[in-house]
C-alpha positions as CSV (number, residue, x, y, z in Angstrom):
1,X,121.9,85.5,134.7
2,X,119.6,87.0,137.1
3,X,117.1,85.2,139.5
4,X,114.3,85.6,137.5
5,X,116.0,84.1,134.4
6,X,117.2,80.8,136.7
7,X,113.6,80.5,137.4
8,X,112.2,80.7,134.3
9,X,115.2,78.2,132.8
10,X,114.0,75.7,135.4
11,X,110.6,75.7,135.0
12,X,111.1,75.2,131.2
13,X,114.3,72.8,131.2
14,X,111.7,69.8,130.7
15,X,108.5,71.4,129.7
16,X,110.2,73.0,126.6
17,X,109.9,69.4,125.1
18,X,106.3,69.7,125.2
19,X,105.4,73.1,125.6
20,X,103.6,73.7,122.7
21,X,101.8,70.1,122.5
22,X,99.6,70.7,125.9
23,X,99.6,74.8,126.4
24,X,96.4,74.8,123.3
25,X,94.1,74.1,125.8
26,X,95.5,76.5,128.2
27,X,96.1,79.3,126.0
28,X,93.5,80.2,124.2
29,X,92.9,83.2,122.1
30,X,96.7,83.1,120.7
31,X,95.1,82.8,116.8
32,X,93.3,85.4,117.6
33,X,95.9,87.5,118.5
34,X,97.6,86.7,115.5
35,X,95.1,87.9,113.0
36,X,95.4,90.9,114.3
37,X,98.8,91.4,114.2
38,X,99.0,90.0,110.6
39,X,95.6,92.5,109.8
40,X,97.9,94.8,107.1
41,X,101.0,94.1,108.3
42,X,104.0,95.6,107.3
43,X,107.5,96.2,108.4
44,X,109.5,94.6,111.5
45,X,107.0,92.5,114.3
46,X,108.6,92.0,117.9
47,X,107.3,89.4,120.1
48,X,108.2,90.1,124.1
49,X,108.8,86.6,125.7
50,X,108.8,84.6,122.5
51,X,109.1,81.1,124.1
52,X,109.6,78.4,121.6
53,X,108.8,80.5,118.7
54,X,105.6,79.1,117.8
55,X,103.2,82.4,117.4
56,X,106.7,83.6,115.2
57,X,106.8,80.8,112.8
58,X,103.4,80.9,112.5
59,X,103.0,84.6,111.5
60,X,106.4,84.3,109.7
61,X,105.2,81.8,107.1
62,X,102.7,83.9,106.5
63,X,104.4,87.1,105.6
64,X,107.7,86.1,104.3
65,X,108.5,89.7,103.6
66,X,108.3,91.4,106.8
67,X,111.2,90.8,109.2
68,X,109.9,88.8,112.9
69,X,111.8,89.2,115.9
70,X,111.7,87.7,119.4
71,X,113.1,88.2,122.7
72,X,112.8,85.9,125.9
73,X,114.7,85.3,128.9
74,X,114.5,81.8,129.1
75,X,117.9,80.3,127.4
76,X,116.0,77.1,127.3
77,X,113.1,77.6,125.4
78,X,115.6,79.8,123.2
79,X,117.2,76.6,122.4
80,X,113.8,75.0,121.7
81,X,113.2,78.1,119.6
82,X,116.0,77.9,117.4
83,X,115.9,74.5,116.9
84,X,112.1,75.0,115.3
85,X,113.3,77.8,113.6
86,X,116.0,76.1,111.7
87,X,114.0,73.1,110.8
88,X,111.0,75.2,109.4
89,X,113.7,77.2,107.4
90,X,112.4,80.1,107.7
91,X,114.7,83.2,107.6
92,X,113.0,85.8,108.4
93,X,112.8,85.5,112.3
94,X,115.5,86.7,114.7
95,X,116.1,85.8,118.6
96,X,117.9,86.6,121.3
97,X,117.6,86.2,125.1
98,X,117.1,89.4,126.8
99,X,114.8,90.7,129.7
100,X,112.1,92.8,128.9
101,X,112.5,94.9,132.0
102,X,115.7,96.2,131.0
103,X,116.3,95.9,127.3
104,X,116.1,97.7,124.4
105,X,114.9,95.8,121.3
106,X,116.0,97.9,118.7
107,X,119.5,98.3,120.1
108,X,120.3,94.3,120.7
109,X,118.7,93.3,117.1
110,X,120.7,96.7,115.3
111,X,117.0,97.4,113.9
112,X,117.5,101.1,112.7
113,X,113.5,101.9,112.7
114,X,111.1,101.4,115.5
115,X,108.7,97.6,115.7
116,X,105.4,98.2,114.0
117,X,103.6,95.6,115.8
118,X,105.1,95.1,119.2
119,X,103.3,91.7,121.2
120,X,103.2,90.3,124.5
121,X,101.1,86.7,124.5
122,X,100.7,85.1,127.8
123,X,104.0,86.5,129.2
124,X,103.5,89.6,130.5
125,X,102.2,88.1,133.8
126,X,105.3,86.1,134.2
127,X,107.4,89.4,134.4
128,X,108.0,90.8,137.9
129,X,107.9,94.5,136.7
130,X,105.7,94.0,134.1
131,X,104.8,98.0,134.1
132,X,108.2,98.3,132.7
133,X,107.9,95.6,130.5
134,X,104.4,97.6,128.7
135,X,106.6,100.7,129.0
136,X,109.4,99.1,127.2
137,X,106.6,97.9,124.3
138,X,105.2,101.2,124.3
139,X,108.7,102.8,123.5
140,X,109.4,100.4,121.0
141,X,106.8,101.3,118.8
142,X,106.9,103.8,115.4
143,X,104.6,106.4,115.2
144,X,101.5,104.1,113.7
145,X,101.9,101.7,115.7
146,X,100.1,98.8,117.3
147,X,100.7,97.0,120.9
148,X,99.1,93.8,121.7
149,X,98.5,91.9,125.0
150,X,97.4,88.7,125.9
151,X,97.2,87.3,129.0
152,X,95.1,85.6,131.8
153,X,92.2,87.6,133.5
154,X,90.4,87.3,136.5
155,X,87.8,84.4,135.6
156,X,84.8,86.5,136.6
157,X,82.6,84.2,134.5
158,X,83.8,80.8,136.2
159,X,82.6,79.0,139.5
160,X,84.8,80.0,142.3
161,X,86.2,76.9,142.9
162,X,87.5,76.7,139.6
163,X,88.7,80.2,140.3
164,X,90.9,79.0,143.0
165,X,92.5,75.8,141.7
166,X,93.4,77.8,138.8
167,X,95.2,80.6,141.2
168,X,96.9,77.6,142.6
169,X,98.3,76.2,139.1
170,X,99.4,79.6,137.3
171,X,101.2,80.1,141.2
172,X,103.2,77.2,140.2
173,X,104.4,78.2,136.7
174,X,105.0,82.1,138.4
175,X,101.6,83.2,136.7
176,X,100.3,86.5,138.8
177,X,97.1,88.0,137.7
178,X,97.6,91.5,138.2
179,X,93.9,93.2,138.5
180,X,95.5,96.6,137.4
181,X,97.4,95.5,134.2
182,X,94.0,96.6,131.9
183,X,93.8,99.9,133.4
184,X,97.6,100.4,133.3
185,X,97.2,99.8,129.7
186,X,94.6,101.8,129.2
187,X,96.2,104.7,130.8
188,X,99.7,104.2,128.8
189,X,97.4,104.3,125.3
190,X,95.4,107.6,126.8
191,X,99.1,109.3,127.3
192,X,99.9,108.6,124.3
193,X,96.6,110.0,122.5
194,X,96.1,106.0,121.0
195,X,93.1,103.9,120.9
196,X,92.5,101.3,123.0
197,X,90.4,98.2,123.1
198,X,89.9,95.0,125.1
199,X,88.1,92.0,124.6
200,X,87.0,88.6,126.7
201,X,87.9,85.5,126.2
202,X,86.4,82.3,127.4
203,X,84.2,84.3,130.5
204,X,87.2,86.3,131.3
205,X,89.5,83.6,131.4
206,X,91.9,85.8,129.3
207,X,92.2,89.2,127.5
208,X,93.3,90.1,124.6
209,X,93.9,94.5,124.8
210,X,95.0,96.2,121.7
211,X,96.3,99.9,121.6
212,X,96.7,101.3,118.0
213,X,98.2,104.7,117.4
């Protein structure tokens, strides 16, 4: 286990219990996201920093034929994760605790074919090398494939002070806003001759980006 895997395991060892009671409020857009991923959805869905599952079960009950698989380096939340999973009984989601810097999807699930929809929500800016992290999307995806992010923004449309105290709280959860994720994104889709797209949510309180190929 590496360092940032001990810190995400303690942050969570509590908060797993009530993770996905109180984080509405904080993170919005998420059903947003998830219509469109499920817009014509077909094949195998991978979810980078899955948490408790919840955006999987969701999209799973949905589309009980496509296959739904998650990765997250939390061992805790895993075990929240699995737990949900089993009591929904759904089958058609698969997990496993890996770290997006340095894994390859397709070789730890044995997925012969690349992800068609390949997602990040609210997690990217939790990973230290979070470049990698896109890059490792980006690679994951077949040839028509689509990469979503969500994540927090810079909060343009807020009052500074709210600005700050909201710096302060993601600081304690390890929640960086990096001001050149968007246009690292935007450069990853224009290397790889795909479309890209982002949209505001709540004054810039989050994005939601979307590269199609």
């Amino acid at each position: 286990m590496n360092d940032h895997a001990r810190r995400m395991d303690g942050i969570y060892h509590v908060q797993r219990h009530f993770y996905d009671a109180t984080r509405r409020l904080f993170l919005p857009g998420r059903d947003l996201l998830l219509e469109r991923v499920g817009d014509g959805l077909e094949g195998a869905v991978l979810e980078v920093g899955c948490g408790t599952g919840r955006n999987l079960r969701i999209l799973a009950r949905r589309f009980p034929h496509v296959q739904f698989y998650g990765v997250d380096i939390s061992s805790e939340m895993l075990w929240t994760a699995k737990r949900k999973i089993v009591r929904s009984g759904l089958t058609n989601i698969h997990i496993a605790q890996g770290d997006a810097q340095t894994v390859d999807p397709r070789e730890m699930f044995r997925v012969e074919r690349s992800f068609d929809v390949v997602f990040f929500s609210y997690s990217l800016s939790m990973i230290p090398d979070w470049r990698k992290a896109m890059e490792m999307g980006m690679g994951c995806l077949g040839e028509r494939g689509r990469l979503y992010i969500i994540d927090f923004w810079d909060q343009q449309g807020w009052p500074g002070v709210v600005r700050r105290l909201l710096v302060w709280w993601f600081g304690l959860f390890h929640v960086r806003y990096e001001p050149g994720m968007i246009e690292e994104f935007k450069s990853l889709a224009e290397k790889n001759a795909a479309r890209f797209d982002v949209y505001s949510i709540s004054g810039r309180y989050a994005f939601l980006a979307t590269l199609m190929r």
